[in-house]
N, C-alpha and C positions, 0 to 999 in steps of 0.2 A: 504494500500500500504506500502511495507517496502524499505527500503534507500535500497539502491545497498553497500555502504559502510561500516552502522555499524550495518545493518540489522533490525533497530531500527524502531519499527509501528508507519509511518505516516498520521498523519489525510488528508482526502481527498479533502479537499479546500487551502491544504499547498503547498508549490512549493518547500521548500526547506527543511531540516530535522532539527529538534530540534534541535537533539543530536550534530551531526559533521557538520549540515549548509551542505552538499551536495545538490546541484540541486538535486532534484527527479522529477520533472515534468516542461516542457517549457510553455514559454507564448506564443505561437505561433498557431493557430487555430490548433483545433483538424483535427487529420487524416479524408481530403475528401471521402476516399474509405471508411471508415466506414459507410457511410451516407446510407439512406434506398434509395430506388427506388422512394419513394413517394417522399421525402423528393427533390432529384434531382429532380425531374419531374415538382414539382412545382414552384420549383425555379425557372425552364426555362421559366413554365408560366406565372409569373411573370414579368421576363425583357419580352417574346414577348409582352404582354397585355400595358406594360411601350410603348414600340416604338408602337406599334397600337394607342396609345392614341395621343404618340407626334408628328406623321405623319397624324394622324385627324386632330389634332389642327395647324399644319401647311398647311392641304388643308382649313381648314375653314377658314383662314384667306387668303389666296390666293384667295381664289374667291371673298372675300368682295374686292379686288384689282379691278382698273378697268386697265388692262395692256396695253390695245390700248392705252389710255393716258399714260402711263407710259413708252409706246415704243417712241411714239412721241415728247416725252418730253426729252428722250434719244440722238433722232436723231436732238434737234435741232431746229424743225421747231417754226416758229417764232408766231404762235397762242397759245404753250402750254407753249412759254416763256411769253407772254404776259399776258395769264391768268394768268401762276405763278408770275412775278412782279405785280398784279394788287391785289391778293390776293385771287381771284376769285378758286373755289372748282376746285381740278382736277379731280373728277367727272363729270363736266359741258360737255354737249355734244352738244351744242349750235351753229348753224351752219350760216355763213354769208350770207346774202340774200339780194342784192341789187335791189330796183326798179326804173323805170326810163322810164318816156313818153315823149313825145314830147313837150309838153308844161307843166308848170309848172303846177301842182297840188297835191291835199293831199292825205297823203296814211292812209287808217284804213285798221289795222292790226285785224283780230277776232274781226270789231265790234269798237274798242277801234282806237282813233286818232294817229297815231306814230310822224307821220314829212310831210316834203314834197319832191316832188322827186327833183334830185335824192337820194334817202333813202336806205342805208345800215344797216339792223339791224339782232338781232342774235337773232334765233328762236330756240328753243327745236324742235325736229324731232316729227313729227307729220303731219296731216292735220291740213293747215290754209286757213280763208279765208282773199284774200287780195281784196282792193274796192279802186281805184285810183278815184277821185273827183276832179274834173274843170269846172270851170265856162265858158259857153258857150258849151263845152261838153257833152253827153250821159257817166252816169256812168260807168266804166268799172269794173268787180268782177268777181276772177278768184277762183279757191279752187287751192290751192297747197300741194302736199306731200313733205317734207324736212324730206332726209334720214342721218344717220350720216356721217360727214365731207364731206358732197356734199356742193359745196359751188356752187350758182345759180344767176343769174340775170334776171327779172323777167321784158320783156319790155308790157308798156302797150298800145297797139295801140287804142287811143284815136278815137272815130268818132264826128265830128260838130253834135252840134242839129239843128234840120230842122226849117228853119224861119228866 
């Protein structure tokens, strides 16, 4: 490349001339139109392949969200403040389920002893079996489905045993 000014051959990693210090060459990215087709093409490929990855990585993590509780928890209501002052997972889909007979007796929850009625306790959704037990009484055992945020009370009409 020669200076514009004193016509003087400059080497081509130089920006400015030996001889007179004239600018010959900017520091400013090279001419874009020069660029090949390929060269464009890929580039595009690149930033789209960029946002496809960041727009995965932003639905992956939106779905590990549980957003019912997240809307709940938005609106206020006083279950998902309780879980959150309590420390309890906002994941938990744990739903109230009170029992309650006529006369006092005990409630097994799945098997397992809970309390006595009347018994409020918070089940994961699923089938349970609940078995209300009193003395003087015929057992009573119901099977329940507990579906998310159905909150149920569960009466158990007790019968005398005969004698």
């Amino acid at each position: 490349m020669q200076c514009p000014k004193c016509q003087t051959e400059v080497p081509d990693m130089h920006f400015f001339c030996t001889n007179c210090l004239t600018q010959v060459r900017s520091f400013g990215p090279e001419d874009t139109k020069r660029r090949g087709i390929v060269e464009r093409v890929g580039s595009v490929l690149i930033d789209l392949l960029l946002i496809v990855f960041i727009i995965g990585g932003a639905i992956l993590i939106a779905r590990q969200i549980n957003w019912g509780d997240l809307v709940y928890g938005f609106q206020g209501t006083t279950e998902a403040l309780t879980e959150a002052n309590s420390g309890k997972s906002a994941k938990s889909n744990s739903v109230s389920v009170t029992i309650t007979s006529i006369t006092p007796a005990q409630v097994y929850i799945d098997g397992q002893l809970s309390g006595k009625t009347p018994h409020t306790i918070k089940l994961m959704p699923g089938d349970h079996q609940v078995k209300v037990v009193a003395d003087g009484y015929l057992d009573w055992t119901r099977k329940i489905r507990v579906k998310n945020r159905q909150k149920f009370t569960v009466r158990a009409s007790m019968k005398k045993k005969a004698g």
